[in-house]
Backbone as JSON, one array per atom type, in Angstrom:
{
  "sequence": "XXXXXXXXXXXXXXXXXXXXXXXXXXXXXXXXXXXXXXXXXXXXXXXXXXXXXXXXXXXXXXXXXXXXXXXXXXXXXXXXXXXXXXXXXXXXXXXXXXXXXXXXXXXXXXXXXXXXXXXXXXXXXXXXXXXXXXXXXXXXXXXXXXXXXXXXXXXXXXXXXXXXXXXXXXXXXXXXXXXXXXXXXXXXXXXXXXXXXXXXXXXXXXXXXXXXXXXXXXXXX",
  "N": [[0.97, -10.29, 90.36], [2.74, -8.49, 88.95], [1.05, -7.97, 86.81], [-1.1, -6.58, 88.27], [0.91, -4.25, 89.41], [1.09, -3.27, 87.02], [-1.59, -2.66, 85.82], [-2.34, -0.42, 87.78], [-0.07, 1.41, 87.61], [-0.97, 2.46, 85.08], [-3.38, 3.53, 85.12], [-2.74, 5.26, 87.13], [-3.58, 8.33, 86.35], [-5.76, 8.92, 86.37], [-6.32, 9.55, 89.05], [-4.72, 11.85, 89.1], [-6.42, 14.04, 87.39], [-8.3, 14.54, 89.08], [-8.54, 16.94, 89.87], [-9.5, 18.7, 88.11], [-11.2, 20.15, 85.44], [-12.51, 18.75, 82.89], [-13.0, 19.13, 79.17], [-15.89, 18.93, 77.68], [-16.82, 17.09, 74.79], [-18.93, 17.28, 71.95], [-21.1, 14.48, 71.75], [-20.6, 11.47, 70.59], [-20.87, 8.33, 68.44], [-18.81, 5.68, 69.53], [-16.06, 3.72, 68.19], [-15.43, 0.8, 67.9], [-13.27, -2.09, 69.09], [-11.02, -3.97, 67.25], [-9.44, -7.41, 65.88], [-7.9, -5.95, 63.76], [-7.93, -3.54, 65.08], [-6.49, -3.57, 67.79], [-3.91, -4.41, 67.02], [-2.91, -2.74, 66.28], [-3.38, -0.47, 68.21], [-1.34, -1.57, 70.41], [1.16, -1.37, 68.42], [1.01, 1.21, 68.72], [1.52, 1.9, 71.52], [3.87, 0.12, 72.22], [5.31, 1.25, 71.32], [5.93, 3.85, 73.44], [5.94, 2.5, 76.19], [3.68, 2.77, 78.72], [4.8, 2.06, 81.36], [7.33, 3.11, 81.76], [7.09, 5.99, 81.66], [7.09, 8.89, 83.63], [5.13, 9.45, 86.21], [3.23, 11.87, 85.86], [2.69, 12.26, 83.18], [1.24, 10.1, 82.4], [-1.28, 10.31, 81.51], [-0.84, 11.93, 79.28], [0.52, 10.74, 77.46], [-1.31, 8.79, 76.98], [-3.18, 9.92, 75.76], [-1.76, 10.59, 73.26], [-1.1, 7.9, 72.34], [-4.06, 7.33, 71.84], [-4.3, 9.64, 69.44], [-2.83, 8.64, 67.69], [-3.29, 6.91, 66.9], [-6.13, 6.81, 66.22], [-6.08, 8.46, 63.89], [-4.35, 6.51, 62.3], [-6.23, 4.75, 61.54], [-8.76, 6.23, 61.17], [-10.46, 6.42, 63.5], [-12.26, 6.85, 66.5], [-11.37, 6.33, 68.87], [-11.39, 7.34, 72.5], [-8.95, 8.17, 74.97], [-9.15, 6.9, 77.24], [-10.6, 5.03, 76.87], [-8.86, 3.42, 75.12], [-6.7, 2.87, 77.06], [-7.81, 1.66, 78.96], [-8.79, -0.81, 77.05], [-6.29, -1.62, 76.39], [-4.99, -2.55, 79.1], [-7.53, -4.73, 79.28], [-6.23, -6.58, 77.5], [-4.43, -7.5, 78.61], [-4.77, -8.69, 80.75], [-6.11, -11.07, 79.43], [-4.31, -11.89, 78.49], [-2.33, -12.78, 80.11], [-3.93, -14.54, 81.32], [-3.85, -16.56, 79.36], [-1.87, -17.09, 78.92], [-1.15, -18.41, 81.27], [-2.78, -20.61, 81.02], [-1.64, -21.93, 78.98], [0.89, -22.71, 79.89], [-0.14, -24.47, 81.82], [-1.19, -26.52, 80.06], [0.66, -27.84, 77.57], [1.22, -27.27, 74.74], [-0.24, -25.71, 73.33], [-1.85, -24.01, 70.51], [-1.46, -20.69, 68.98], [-3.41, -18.89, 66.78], [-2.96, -17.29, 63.86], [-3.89, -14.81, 63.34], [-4.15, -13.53, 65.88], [-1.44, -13.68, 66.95], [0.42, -11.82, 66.48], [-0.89, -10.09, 68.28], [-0.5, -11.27, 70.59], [2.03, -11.7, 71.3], [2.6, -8.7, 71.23], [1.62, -8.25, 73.7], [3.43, -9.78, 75.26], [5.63, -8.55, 75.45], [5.22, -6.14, 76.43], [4.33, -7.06, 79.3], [6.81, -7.96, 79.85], [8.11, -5.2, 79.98], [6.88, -4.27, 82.25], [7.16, -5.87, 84.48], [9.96, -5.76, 84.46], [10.04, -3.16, 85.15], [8.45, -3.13, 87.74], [10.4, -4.65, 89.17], [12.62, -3.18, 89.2], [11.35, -1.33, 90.98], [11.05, -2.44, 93.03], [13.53, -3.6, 94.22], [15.21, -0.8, 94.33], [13.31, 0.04, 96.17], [13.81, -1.63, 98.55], [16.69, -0.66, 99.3], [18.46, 0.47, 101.73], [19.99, 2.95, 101.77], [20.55, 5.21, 99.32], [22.5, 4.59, 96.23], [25.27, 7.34, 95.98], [27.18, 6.91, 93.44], [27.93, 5.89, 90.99], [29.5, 3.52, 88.82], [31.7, 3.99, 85.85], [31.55, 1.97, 84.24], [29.42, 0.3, 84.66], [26.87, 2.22, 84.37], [27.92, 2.42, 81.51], [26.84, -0.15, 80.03], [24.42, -0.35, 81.37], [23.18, 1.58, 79.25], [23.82, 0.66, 76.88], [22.59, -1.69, 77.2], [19.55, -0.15, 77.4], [19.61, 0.64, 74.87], [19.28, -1.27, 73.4], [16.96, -2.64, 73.91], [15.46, -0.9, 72.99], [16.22, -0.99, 70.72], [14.65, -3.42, 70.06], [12.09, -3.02, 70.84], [11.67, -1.21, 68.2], [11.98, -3.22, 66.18], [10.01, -4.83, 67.05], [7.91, -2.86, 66.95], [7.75, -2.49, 64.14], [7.12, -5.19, 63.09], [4.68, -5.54, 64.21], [3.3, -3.43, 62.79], [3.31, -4.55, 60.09], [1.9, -6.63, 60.34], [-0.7, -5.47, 60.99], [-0.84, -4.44, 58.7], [-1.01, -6.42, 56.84], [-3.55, -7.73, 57.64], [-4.89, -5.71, 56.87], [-5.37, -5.59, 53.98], [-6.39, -7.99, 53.71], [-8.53, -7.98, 54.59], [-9.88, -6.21, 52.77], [-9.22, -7.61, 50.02], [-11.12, -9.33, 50.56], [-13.9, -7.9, 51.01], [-13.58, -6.83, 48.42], [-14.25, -9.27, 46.79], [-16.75, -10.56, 47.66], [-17.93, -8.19, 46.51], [-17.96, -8.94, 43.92], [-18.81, -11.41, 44.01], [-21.94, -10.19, 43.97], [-21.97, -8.21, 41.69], [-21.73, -10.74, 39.88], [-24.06, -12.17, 40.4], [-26.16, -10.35, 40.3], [-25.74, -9.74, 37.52], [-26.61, -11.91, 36.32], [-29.21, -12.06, 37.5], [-29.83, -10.41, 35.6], [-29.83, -11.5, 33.45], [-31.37, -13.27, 33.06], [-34.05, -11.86, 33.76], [-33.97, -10.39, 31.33], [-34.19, -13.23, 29.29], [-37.01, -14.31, 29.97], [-38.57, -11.54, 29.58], [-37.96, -11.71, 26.51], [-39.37, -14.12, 26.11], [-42.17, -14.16, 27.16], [-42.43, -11.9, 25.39], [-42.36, -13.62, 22.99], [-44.76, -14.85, 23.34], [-46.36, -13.44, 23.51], [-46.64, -12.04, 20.88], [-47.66, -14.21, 19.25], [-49.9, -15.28, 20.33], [-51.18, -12.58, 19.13], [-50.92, -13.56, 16.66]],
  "CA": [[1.49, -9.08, 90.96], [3.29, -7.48, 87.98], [-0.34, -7.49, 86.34], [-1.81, -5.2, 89.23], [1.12, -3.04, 88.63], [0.76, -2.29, 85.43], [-2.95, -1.93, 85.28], [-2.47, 0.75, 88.85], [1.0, 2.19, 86.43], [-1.53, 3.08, 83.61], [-4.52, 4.09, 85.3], [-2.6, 6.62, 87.81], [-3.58, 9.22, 85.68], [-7.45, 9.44, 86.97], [-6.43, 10.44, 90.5], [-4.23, 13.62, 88.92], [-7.07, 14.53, 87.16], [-9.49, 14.68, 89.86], [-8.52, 18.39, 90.32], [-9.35, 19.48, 87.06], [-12.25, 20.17, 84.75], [-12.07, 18.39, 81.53], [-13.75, 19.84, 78.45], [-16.88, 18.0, 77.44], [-17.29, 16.94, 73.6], [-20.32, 16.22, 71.52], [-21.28, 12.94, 72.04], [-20.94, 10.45, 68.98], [-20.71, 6.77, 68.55], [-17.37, 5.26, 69.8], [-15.38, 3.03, 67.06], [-15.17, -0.4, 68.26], [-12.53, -2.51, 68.81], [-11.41, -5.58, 66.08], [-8.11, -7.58, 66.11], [-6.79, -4.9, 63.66], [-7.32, -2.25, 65.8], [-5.82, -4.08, 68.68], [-2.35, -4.43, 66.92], [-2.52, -1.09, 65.83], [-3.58, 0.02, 69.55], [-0.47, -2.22, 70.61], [2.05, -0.7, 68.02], [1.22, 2.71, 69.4], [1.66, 1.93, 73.21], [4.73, -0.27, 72.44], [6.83, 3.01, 71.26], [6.41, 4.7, 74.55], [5.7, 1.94, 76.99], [3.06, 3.47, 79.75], [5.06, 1.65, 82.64], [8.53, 3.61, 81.66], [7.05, 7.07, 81.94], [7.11, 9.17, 84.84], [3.7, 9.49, 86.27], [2.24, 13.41, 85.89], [3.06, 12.44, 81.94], [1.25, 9.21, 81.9], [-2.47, 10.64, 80.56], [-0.18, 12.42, 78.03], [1.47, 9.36, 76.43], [-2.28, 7.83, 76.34], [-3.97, 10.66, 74.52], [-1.28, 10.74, 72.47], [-1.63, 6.87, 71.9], [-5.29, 7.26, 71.02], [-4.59, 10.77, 68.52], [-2.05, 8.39, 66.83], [-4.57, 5.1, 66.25], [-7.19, 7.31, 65.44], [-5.31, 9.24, 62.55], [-4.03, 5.79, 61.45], [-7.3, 3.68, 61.14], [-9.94, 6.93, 60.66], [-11.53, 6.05, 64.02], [-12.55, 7.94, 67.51], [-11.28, 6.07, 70.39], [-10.83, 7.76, 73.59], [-7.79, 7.52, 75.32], [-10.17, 6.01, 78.21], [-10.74, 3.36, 75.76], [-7.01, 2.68, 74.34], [-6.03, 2.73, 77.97], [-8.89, 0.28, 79.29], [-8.44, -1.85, 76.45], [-4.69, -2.82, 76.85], [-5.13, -3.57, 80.0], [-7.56, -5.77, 79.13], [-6.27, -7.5, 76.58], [-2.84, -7.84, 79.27], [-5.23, -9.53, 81.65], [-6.24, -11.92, 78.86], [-2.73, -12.59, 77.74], [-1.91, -13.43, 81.54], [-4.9, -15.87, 81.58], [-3.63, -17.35, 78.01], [-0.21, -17.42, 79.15], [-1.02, -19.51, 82.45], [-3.39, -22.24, 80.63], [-0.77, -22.94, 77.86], [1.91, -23.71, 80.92], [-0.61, -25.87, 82.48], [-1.31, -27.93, 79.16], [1.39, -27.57, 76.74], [1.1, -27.68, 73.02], [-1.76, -24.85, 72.38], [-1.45, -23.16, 69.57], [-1.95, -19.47, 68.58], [-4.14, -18.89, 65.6], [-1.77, -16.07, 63.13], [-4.47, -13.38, 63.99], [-3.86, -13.6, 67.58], [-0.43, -13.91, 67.05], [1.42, -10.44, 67.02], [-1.24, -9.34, 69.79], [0.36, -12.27, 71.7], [4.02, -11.01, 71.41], [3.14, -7.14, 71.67], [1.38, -8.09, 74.95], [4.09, -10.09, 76.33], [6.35, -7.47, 75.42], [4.62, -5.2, 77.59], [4.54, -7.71, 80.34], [8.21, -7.6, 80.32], [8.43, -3.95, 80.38], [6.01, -3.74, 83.17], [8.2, -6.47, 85.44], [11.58, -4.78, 84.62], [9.72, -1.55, 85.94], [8.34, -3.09, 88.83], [11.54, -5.24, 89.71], [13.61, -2.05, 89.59], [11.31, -0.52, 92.46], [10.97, -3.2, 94.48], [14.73, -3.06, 94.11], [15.44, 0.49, 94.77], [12.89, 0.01, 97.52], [14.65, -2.08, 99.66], [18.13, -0.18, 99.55], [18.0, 1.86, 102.52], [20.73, 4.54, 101.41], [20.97, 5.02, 97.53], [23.95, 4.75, 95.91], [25.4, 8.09, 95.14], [27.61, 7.38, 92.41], [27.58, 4.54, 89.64], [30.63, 3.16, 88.06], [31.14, 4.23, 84.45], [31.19, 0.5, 83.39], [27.55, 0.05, 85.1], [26.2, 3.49, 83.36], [27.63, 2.39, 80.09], [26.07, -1.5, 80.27], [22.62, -0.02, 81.17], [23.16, 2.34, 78.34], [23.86, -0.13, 76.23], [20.76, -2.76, 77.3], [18.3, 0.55, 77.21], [19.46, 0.82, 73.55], [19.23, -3.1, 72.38], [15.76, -3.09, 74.51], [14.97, -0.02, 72.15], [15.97, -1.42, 68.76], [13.67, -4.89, 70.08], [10.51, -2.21, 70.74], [11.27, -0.58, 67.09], [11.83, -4.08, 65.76], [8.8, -5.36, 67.04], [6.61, -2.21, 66.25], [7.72, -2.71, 62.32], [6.72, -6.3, 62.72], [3.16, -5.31, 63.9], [2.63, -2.75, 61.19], [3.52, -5.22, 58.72], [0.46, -7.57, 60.31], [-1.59, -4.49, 60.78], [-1.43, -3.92, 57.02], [-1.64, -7.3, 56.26], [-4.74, -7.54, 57.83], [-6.09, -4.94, 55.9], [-5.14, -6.06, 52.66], [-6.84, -9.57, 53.6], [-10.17, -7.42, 54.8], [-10.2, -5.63, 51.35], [-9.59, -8.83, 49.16], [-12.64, -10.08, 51.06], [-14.65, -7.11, 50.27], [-13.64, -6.78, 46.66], [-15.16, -10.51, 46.29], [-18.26, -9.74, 48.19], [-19.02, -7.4, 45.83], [-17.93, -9.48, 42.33], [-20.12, -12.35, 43.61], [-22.89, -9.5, 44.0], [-21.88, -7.82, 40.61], [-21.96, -11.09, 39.16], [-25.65, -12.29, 40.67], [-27.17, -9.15, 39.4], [-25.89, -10.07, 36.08], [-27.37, -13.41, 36.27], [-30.84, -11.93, 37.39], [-30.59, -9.4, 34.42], [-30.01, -12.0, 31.84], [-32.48, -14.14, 33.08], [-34.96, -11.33, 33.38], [-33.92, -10.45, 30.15], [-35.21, -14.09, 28.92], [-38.26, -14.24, 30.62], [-39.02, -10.68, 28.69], [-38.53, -12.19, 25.3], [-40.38, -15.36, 25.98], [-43.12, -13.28, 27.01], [-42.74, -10.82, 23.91], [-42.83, -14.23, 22.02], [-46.03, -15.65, 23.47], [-47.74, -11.99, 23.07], [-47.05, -11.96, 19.38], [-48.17, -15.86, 18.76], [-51.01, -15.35, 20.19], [-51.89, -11.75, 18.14], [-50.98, -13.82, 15.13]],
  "C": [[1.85, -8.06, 89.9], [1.65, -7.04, 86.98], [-1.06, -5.86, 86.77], [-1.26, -3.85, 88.93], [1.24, -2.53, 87.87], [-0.53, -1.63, 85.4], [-2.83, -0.35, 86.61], [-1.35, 1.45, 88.08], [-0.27, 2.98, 84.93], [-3.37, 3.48, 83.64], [-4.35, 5.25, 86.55], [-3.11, 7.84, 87.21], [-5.17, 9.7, 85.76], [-7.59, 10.19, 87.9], [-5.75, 12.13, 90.17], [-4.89, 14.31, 88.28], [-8.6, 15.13, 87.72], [-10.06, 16.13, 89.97], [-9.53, 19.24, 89.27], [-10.47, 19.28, 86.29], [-11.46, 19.36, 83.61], [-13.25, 18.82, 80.51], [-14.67, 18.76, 78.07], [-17.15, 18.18, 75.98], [-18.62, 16.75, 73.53], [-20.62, 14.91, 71.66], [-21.6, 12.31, 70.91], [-20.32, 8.83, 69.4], [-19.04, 6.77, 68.65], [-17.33, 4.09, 68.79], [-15.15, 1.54, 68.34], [-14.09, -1.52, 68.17], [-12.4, -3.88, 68.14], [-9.89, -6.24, 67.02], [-7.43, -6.52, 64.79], [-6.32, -4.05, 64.27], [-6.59, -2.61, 67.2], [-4.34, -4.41, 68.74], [-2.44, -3.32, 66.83], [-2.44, -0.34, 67.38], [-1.61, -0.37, 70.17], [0.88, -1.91, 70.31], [2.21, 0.55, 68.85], [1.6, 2.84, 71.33], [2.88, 1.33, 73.5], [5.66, 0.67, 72.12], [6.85, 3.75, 72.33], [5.5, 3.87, 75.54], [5.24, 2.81, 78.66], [4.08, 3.28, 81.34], [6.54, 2.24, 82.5], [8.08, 5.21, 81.52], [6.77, 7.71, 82.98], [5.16, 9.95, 84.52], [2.63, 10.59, 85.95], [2.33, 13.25, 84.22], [1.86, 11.28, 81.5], [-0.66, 9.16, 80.92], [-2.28, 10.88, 79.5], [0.32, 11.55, 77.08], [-0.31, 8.65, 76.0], [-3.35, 8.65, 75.02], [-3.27, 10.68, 73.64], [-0.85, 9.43, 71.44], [-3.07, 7.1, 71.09], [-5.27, 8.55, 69.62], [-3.76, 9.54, 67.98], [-2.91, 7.18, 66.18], [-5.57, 5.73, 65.97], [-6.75, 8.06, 63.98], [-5.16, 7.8, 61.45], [-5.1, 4.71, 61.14], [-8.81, 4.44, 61.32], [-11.05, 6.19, 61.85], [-11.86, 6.84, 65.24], [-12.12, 7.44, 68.67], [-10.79, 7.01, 71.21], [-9.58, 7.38, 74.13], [-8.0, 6.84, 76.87], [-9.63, 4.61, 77.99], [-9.78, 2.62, 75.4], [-6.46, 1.97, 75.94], [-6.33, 1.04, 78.79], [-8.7, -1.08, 78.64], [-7.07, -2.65, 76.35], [-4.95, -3.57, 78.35], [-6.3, -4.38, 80.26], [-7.0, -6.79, 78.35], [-4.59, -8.08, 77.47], [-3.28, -8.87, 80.0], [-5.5, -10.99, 80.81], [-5.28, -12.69, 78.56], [-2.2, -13.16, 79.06], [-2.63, -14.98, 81.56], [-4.13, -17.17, 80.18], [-2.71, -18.04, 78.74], [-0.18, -18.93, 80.7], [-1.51, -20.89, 81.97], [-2.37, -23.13, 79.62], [0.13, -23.72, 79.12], [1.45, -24.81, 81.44], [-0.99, -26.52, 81.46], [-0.47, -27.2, 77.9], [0.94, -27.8, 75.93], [-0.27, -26.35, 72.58], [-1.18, -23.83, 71.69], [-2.04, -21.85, 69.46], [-2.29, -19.12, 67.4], [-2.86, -17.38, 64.98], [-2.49, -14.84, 63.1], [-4.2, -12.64, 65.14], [-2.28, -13.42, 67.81], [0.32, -13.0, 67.54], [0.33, -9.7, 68.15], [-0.16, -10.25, 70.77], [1.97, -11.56, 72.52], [3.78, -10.05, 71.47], [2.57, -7.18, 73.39], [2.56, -8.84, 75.98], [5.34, -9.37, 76.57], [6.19, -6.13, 76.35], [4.52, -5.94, 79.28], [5.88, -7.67, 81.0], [8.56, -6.3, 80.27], [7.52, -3.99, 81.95], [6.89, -4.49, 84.28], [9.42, -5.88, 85.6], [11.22, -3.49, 85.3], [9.09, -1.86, 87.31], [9.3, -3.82, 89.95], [12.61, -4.44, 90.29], [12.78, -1.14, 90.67], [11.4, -1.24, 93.36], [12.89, -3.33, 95.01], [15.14, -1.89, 95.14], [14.55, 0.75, 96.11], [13.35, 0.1, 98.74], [16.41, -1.72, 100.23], [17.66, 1.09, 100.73], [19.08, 2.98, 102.16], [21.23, 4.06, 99.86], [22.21, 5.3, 97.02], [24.14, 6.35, 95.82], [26.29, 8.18, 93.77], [27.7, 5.85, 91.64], [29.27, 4.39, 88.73], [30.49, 3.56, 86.72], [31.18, 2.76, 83.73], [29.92, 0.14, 83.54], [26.93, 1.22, 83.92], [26.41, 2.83, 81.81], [27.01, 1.0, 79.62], [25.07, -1.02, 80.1], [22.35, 1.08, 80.14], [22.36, 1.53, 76.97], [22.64, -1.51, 75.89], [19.82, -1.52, 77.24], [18.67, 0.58, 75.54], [19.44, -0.5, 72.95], [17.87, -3.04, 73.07], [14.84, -1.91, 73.35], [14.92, -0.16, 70.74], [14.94, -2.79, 68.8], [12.33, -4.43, 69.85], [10.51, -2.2, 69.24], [11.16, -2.29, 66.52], [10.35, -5.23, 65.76], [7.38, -4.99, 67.08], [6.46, -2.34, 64.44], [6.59, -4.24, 62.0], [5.07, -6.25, 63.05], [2.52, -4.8, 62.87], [2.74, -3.38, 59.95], [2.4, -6.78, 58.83], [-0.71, -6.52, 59.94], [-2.19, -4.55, 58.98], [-1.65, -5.58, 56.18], [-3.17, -7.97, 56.24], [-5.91, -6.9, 57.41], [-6.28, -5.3, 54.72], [-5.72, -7.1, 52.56], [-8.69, -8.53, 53.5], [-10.76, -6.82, 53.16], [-10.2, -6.73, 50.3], [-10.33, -9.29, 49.15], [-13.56, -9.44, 50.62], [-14.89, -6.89, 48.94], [-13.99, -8.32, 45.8], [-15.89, -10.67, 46.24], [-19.14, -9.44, 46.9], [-18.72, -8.05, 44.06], [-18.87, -10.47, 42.25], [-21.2, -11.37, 43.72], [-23.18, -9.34, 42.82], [-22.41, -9.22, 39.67], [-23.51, -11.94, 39.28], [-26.47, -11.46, 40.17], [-27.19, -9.38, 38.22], [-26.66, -11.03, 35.94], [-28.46, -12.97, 36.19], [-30.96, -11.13, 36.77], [-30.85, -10.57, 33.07], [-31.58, -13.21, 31.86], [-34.02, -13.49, 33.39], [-35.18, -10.69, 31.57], [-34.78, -11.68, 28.84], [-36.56, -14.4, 29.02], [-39.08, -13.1, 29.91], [-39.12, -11.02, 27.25], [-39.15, -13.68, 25.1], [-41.98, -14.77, 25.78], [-43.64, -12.27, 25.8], [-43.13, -12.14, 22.78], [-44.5, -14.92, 21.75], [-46.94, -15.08, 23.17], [-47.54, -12.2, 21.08], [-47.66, -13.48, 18.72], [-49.54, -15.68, 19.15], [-51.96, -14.01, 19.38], [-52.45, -12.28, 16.8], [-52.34, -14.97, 15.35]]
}
């Protein structure tokens, strides 16, 4: 249930555009998604959680997801694409999440890892947001006034639920970049065993040239 409403929470934003022209780009290859760009996607959607903004805003929070992951990993996604792709990767984390309960003990590889926790982090935003309508639903006359001990409580849990987001967007960007730093160590090996194969087939063309220079002058002499 809380699935559905998230993915219908973060795809409202098609029907308010029905009205409206949208400008048509050039058409170039779309950037593909890895597991870096999937934390990085993840960081940027966990600072302004789609299912806590009010709805005529919620295209705005995604383009402004995809301008921020494209700036920080030099790539082109749409905010189609950013949007599409969480909620798949929510549906996946649902499916994960049910097979571990039914056979305990499976482990999560340390790639997989901080997607794991930014998606279930989003799972629990998306329940607290659909708990509080079903909630507010069923009250047939709304409160009008709120105790100031209630107000300052839910003050108080929106700001510890806010230092957990920042706390657990630092801890992505600090896989994010570890991830890169692993991809580049890999690359800068790549190319030393390359560098050092080429050497190999110079020195050994190198030999092969003065064998040859020796066999030409043996047989002049």
């Amino acid at each position: 249930m809380f699935e559905a409403a998230a993915e219908r929470q973060m795809t409202v934003s098609d029907d308010d555009e029905a009205g409206s022209v949208e400008e048509v780009d050039e058409v170039e290859p779309r950037s593909r998604f890895n597991a870096t760009a999937d934390k990085a996607l993840l960081v940027e959607v966990l600072s302004i959680p789609p299912f806590t903004v009010e709805r005529k805003i919620v295209t705005a929070m995604w383009k402004g997801v995809s301008k921020r992951l494209n700036q920080s990993l030099s790539t082109n996604f749409s905010f189609r694409s950013c949007r599409d792709r969480t909620g798949l990767l929510l549906r996946q984390y649902a499916v994960r999440k049910g097979r571990s309960e039914a056979a305990s003990g499976t482990k999560t590889t340390m790639k997989t890892q901080g997607i794991e926790t930014a998606c279930q982090r989003l799972m629990q935003a998306a329940e607290k947001r659909v708990s509080a309508r079903l909630i507010g639903g069923g009250q047939k006359k709304p409160q009008k006034r709120h105790r100031l001990s209630t107000l300052l409580q839910n003050e108080q849990e929106e700001a510890i639920e806010r230092r957990k987001l920042e706390e657990q967007k630092v801890n992505l960007h600090r896989e994010v970049l570890q991830l890169r730093r692993e991809e580049l160590d890999h690359q800068r090996h790549q190319h030393e065993l390359i560098r050092e194969h080429m050497q190999h087939q110079a020195a050994q063309t190198e030999s092969l040239l003065k064998l040859v220079a020796a066999a030409i002058s043996q047989t002049n002499t």
